[in-house]
C-alpha positions as CSV (number, residue, x, y, z in Angstrom):
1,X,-1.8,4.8,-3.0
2,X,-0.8,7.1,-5.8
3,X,-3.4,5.2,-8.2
4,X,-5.7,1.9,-7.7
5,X,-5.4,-1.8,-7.7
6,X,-3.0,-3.2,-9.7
7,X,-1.4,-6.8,-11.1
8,X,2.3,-7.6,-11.3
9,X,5.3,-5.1,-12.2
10,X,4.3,-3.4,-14.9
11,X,2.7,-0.6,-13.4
12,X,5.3,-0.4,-11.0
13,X,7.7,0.1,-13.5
14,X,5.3,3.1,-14.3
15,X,6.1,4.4,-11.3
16,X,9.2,4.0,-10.8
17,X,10.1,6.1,-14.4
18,X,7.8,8.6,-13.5
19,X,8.8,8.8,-9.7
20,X,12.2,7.8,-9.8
21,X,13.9,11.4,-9.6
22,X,11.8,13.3,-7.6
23,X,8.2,12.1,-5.6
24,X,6.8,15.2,-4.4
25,X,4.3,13.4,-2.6
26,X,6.0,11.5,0.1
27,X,5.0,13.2,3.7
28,X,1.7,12.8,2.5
29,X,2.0,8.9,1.9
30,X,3.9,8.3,4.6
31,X,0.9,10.0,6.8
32,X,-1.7,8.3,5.5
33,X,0.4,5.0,5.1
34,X,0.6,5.3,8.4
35,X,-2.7,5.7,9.6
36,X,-3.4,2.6,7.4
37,X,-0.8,0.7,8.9
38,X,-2.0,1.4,12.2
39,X,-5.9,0.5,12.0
40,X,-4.6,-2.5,10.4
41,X,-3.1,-3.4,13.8
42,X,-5.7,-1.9,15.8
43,X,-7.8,-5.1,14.4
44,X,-5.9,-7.6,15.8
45,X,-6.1,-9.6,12.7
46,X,-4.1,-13.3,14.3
47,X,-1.3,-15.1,12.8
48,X,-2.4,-17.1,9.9
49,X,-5.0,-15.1,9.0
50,X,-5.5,-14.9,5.1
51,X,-4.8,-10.8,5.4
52,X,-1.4,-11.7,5.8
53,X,-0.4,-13.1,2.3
54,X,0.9,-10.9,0.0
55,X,-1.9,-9.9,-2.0
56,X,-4.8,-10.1,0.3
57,X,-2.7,-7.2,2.6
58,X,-1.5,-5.5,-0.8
59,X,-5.8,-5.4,-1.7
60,X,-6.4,-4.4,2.0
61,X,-4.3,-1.8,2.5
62,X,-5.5,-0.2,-1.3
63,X,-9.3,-0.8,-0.2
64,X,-8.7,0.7,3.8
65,X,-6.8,3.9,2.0
């Protein structure tokens, strides 16, 4: 939420070094992670569903912020 999509660690890594002591921006992602999260639910996706793997939620939850 702090950048696009992304593949594997690296970027993450990124993150973390830049992030690591102090992330000024965590009301505001927890709000709008939030609001993702819940529309997510609101659509009832069912078990089994391919927006449950991993990657397919990770993509989601990027392309719904």
């Amino acid at each position: 939420m702090l950048s696009s999509y992304f593949n594997r660690d690296n970027d993450i890594e990124g993150f973390l070094e830049i992030y690591n002591e102090d992330f000024k921006h965590g009301t505001k992602i927890k709000t709008e992670t939030s609001k993702v999260l819940k529309f997510v639910d609101s659509c009832g996706f069912e078990t089994g569903f391919r927006v449950w793997k991993k990657a397919d939620m990770f993509t989601l939850l990027v392309g719904i912020h």
